[in-house]
Residue, then its C-alpha position, 0 to 999 in steps of 0.5 A: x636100640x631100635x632104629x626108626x628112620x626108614x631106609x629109603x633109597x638115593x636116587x630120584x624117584x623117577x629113576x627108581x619107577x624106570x627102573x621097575x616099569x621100563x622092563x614091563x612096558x618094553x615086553x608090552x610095547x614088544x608084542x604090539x610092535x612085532x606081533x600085532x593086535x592082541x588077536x595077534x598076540x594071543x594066536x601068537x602065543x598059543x602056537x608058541x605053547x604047542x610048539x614048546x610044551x617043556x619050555x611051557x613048564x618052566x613058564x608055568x612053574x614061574x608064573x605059579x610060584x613067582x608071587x608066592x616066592x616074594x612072600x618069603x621076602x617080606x616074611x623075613x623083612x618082619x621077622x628080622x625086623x622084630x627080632x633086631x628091633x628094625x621099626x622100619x623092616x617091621x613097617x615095611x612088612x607091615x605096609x606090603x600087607x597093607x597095600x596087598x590086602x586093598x589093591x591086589x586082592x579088594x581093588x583088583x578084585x572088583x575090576x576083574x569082575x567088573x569089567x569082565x573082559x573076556x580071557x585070551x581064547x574066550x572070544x566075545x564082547x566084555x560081560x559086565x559084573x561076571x563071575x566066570x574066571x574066564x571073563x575076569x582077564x582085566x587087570x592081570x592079577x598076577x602082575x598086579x600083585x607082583x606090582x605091588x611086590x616089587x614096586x614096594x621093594x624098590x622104594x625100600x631098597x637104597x641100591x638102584x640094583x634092587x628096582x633094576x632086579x625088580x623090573x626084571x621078575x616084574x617083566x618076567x611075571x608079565x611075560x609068563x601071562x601073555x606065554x600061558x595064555x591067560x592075558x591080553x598085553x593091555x591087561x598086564x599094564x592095567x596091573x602095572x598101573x593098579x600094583x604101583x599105585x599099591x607100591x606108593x601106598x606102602x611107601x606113604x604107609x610105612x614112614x607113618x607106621x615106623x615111630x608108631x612101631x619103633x615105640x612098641x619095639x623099644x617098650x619089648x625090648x627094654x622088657x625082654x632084654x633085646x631077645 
C-alpha cells in the first residue's frame, strides 16, 4: 500500500539547520579570521591555485560535478518512490524540483544579475542589471543550489548523520568557490541564506503535495497490481 506520512527527521529543527550551516559559517568565518578582507582572500587563494595546480583539479572536479551528483539522489528518491508506492519519496523529489526551479535558478538568477558584483580578479565597483558572467558573482550559484540540495535532504532525513553529512559537502561546495577563485566568502553565505530558504520551501511543499500523490499512487497501483 502506499505509505503517505512523510518521513521527517526527531531532532528539533535547530539542531538540524547546525548541522547543515555550521560547516559553511565556519569556512566563511575562517577566511576573515585568518586571512583578512576579501581582497585578502581572493589574493590569497590565487597564489594558493598556482602554488598547487593537481590539487586544483580535484577542487575543480568537486566543484563541477558536486551539484550534478546530487541529482542522482532525488532521481532515485522518485524512482523508488514511484515503484514502491513511497507518496512521501515522490513529494520530496517532487518538492526538490519545486524549490530548485524557483530559488536556485529564477531567484538566484535575478540577484546575480541584479546586483552585479564584480568576480574575484574583476576589480570595480557593482554593475547594476549586468549580464557579463564576471559581474554576477552575488549569490554564489553553486552553493545555492547545493543549499537547496541538501538543505532538503537534511529535513527529510530521520538520522541526525544525514544533516551532519550535508554541511560537510555544503562546506566542501562553498570551499571549492572561494579555492577556484570564482567568489567572494560573502557570496557563499548570500546562497546559504537564498538555498536554505529553498530547503524550507520544499520542506512546507512536500507534506502538502503527499496525501495528493499518495491518492494517485494508490489509484496506479490498484490498477497495475503494485508493478
Amino acid at each position: 500500500m502506499p505509505r503517505t506520512a512523510p518521513q521527517s527527521i526527531s531532532a528539533a529543527p535547530v539542531v538540524v539547520w547546525t548541522a547543515l550551516c555550521l560547516p559553511l559559517l565556519l569556512v566563511v568565518a575562517a577566511c576573515f579570521l585568518f586571512i583578512g578582507d576579501e581582497a585578502a582572500v581572493a589574493a590569497h587563494f590565487a597564489q594558493w591555485r598556482l602554488a598547487h595546480p593537481d590539487a586544483l583539479k580535484l577542487v575543480k572536479l568537486y566543484t563541477d560535478w558536486g551539484n550534478p551528483a546530487m541529482y542522482l539522489v532525488f532521481a532515485a528518491m522518485l524512482g523508488l518512490g514511484l515503484k514502491r508506492g513511497r507518496a512521501d519519496l515522490v513529494a520530496w523529489a517532487l518538492a526538490y524540483l519545486a524549490a530548485q526551479l524557483l530559488f536556485s535558478l529564477a531567484i538566484e538568477r535575478v540577484l546575480k544579475i541584479g546586483i552585479g558584483r564584480p568576480r574575484p580578479g574583476v576589480g570595480g565597483e557593482c554593475i547594476p542589471w549586468s549580464l557579463d558572467g564576471a559581474h554576477n558573482s552575488m549569490p554564489s550559484g553553486h552553493t545555492t543550489e547545493m543549499s537547496v540540495q541538501t538543505g532538503t535532504l537534511a529535513l527529510f532525513a530521520r538520522a541526525l548523520l544525514v544533516p551532519v553529512l550535508m554541511g560537510l559537502l555544503l562546506a566542501a561546495m562553498g570551499a571549492s568557490r572561494l579555492f577556484v577563485g570564482a567568489h567572494h566568502p560573502s557570496d557563499l553565505l548570500g546562497g546559504l541564506v537564498l538555498g536554505g530558504l529553498g530547503g524550507l520551501f520544499a520542506s512546507r511543499l512536500a507534506p502538502w503535495l503527499t496525501p495528493r500523490l499518495a491518492t494517485f499512487l494508490a489509484q496506479r497501483f490498484a490498477l497495475f497490481g503494485g508493478r
